[in-house]
C-alpha positions as a Python dict, from the first residue, in 0.01 Angstrom:
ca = {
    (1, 'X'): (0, 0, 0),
    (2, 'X'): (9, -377, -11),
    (3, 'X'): (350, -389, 182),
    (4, 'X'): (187, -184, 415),
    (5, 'X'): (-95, -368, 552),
    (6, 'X'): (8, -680, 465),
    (7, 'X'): (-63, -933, 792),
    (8, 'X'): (297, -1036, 840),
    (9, 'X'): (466, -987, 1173),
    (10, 'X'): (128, -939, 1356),
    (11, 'X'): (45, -631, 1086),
    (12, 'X'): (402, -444, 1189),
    (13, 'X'): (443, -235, 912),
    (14, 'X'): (116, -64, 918),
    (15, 'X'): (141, -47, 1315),
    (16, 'X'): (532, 142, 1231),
    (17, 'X'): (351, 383, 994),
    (18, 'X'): (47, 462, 1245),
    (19, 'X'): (306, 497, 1560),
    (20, 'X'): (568, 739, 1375),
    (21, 'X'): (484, 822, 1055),
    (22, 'X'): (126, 928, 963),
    (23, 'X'): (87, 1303, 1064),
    (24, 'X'): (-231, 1396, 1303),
    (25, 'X'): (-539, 1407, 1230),
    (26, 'X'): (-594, 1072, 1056),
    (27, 'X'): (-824, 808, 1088),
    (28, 'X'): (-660, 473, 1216),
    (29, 'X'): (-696, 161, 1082),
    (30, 'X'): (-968, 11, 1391),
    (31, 'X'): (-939, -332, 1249),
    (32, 'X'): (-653, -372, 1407),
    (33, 'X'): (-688, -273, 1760),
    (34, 'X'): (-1057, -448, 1747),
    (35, 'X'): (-822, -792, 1650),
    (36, 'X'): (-560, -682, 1935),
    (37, 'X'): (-861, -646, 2207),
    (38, 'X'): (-1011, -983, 2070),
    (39, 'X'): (-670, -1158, 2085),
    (40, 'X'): (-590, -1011, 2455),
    (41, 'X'): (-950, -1131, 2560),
    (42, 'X'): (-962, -1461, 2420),
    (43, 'X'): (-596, -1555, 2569),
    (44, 'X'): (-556, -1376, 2895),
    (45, 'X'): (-828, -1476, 3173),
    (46, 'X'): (-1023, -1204, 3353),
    (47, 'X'): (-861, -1339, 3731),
    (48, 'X'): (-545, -1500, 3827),
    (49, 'X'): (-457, -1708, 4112),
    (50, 'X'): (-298, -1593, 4418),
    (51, 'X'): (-89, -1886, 4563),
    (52, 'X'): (53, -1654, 4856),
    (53, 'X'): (13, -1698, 5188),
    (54, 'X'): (-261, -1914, 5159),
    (55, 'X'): (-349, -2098, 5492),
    (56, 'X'): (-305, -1734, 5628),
    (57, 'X'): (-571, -1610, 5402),
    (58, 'X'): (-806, -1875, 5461),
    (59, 'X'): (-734, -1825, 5886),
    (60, 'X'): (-811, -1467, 5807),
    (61, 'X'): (-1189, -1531, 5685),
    (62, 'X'): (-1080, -1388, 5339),
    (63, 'X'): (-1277, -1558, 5044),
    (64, 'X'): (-1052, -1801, 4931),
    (65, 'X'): (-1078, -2076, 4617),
    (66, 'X'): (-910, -2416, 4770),
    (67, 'X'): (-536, -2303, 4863),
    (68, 'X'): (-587, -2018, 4609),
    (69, 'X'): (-745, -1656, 4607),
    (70, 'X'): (-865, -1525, 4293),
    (71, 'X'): (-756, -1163, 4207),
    (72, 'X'): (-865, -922, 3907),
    (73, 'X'): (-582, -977, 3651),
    (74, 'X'): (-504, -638, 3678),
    (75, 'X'): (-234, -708, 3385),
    (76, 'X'): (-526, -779, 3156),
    (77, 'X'): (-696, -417, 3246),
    (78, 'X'): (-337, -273, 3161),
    (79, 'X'): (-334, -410, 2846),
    (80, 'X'): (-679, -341, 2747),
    (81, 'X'): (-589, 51, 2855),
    (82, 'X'): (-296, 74, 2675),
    (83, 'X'): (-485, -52, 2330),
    (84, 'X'): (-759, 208, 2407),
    (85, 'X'): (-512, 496, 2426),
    (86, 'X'): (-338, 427, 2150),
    (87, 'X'): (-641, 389, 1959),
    (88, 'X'): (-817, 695, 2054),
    (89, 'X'): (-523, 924, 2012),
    (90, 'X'): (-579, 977, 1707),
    (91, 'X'): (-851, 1146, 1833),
    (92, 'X'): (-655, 1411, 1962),
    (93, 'X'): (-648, 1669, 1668),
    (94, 'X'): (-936, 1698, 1453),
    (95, 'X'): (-986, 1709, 1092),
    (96, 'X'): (-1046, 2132, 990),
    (97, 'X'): (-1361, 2025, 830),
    (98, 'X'): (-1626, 2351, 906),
    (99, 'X'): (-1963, 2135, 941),
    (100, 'X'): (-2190, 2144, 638),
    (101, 'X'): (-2587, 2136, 803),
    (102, 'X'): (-2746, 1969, 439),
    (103, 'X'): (-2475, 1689, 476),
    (104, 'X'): (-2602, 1623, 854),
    (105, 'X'): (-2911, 1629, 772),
    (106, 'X'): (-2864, 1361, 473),
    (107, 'X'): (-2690, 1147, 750),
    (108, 'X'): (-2949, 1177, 998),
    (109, 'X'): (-3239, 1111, 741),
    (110, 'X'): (-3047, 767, 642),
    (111, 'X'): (-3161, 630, 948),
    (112, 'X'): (-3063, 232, 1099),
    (113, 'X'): (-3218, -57, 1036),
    (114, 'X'): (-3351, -284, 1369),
    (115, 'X'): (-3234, -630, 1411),
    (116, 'X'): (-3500, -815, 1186),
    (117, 'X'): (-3380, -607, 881),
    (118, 'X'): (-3022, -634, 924),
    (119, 'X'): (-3089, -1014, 926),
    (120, 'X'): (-3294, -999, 637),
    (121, 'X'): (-2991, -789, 494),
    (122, 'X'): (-2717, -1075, 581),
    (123, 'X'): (-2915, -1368, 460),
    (124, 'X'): (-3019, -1191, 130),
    (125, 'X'): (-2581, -1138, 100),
    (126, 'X'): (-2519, -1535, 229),
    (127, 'X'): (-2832, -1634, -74),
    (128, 'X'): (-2637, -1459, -337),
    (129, 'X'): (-2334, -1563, -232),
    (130, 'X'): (-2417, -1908, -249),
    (131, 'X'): (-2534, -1928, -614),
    (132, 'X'): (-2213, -1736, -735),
}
């Protein structure tokens, strides 16, 4: 298990396993497409420049950025779709579970906490950590 989600190679051999191994249903590992969405956001800008045909552009009346237009990055949005599919396919088949109503209702009765608590939560966790 350690070979497989070991970080080397940008996580390859667990993204091997997911792609053409591990039989549907299953539950992916997320933390990996969350770190592929934060990676693609964080290095790819949201609009590129279009250097083409500039002076036309501008003679046109077409909103344009000093001899440049800026355009969606439509590669981005590609990218970011392809992650999301191959994320969600897993959700494709589901798991033969028949639903059980007292477990539901255990779940719902759990209830969330509101910001103020989870913050109360974390810094209680960073305290303890601390001291140890």
């Amino acid at each position: 298990m350690s070979v497989l989600a070991h970080y080397a190679q940008n996580f390859h051999a667990i993204r091997d396993y997911m792609d053409n191994v591990i039989p549907l249903p299953a539950v992916p590992y997320i933390g990996i497409y969350l770190k592929d969405l934060t990676a693609l956001n964080a290095n790819t800008t949201d609009y590129v420049e279009d250097e083409t045909n500039s002076g036309e552009t501008q003679r046109r009346g077409k909103p344009a950025i000093g001899n440049s237009r800026r355009l969606v990055n439509f590669q981005k949005c590609n990218e970011i779709a392809k992650i999301v599919e191959d994320a969600t396919k897993f959700q494709a088949v589901r798991f033969p579970f028949e639903e059980q109503d007292w477990i539901v209702q255990q779940l719902l009765a759990i209830g969330g906490m509101d910001s103020d608590q989870m913050y109360e939560v974390i810094k209680g966790y960073n305290e303890r950590k601390k001291r140890t």
